[in-house]
Legacy VTK file of the C-alpha trace (Angstrom):
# vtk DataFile Version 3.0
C-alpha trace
ASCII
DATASET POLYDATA
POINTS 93 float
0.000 0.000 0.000
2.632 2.440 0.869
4.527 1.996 -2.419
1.329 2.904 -4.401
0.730 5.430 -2.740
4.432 6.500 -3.345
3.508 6.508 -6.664
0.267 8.693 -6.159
2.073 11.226 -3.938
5.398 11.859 -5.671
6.884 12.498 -8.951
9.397 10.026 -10.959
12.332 12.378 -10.024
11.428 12.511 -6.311
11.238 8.881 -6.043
14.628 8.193 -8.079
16.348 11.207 -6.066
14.394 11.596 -2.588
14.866 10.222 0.784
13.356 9.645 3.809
15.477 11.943 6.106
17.989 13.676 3.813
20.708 12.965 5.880
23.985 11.190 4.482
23.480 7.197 5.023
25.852 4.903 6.617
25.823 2.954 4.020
27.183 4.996 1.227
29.722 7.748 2.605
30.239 9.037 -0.749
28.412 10.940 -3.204
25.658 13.910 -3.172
22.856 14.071 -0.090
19.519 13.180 -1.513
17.004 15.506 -1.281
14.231 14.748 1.976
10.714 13.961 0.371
7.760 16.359 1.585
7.486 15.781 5.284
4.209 16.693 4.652
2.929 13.927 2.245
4.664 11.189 4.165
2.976 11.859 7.262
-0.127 11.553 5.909
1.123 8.369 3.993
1.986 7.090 7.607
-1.421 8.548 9.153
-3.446 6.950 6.279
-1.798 3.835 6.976
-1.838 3.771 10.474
-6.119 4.281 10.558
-6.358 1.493 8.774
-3.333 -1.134 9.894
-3.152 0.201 13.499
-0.706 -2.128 13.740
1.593 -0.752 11.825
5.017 1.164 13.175
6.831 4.015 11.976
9.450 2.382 11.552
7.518 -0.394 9.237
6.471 2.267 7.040
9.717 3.961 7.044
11.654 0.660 5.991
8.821 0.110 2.950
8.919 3.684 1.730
12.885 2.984 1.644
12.874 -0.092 -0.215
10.483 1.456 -2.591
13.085 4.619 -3.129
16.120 1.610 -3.021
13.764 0.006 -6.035
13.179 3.234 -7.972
16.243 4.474 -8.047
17.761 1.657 -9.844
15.062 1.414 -12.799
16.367 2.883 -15.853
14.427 6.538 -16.838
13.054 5.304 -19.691
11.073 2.293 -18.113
9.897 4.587 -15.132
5.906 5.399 -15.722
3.293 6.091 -12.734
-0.006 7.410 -12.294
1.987 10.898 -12.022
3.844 11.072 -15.220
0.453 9.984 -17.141
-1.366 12.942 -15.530
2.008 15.041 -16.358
1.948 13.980 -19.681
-2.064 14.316 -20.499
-1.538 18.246 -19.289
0.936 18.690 -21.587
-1.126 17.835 -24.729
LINES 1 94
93 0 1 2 3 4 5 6 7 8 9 10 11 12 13 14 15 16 17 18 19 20 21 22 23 24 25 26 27 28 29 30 31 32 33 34 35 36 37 38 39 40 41 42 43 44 45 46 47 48 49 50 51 52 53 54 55 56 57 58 59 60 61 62 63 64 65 66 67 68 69 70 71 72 73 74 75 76 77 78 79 80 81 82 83 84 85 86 87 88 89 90 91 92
């Protein structure tokens, strides 16, 4: 659920260049800082998700929103297409 809504919420480029914090990762030292996604739209992704899976942790959510960025990010551009780039595309014509 949280990766569709991923989908919904962002655009290609903040999915391929976003993160969850912004902050430099231990796992790669190196490199440029990705750029934090909206605070504001992940909250509610974790607010919608938590009224319905009450269950459900931050730090659940957190781990599938990174895997989906982890995912993303390795797709080639040209294969990339979501419910945001076909309303991005239909306002262009």
């Amino acid at each position: 659920m949280i990766s569709d809504l991923m989908i919904i919420l962002f655009t290609d480029d903040e999915l391929r260049n976003g993160s969850v914090t912004g902050k430099k990762s231990n796992f790669i030292k190196s490199g440029e800082l990705k750029k934090q996604l909206d605070v504001h739209k992940v909250k509610a992704m974790k607010d919608f998700a938590q009224d319905i899976f009450r269950d459900v942790t931050d730090e659940i959510i957190n781990k599938a929103i990174i895997t989906k960025l982890n995912n993303f990010s390795k797709k080639p551009k040209a294969l990339n297409f979501n419910a945001g780039s076909a309303t991005r595309l239909t306002n262009t014509i």
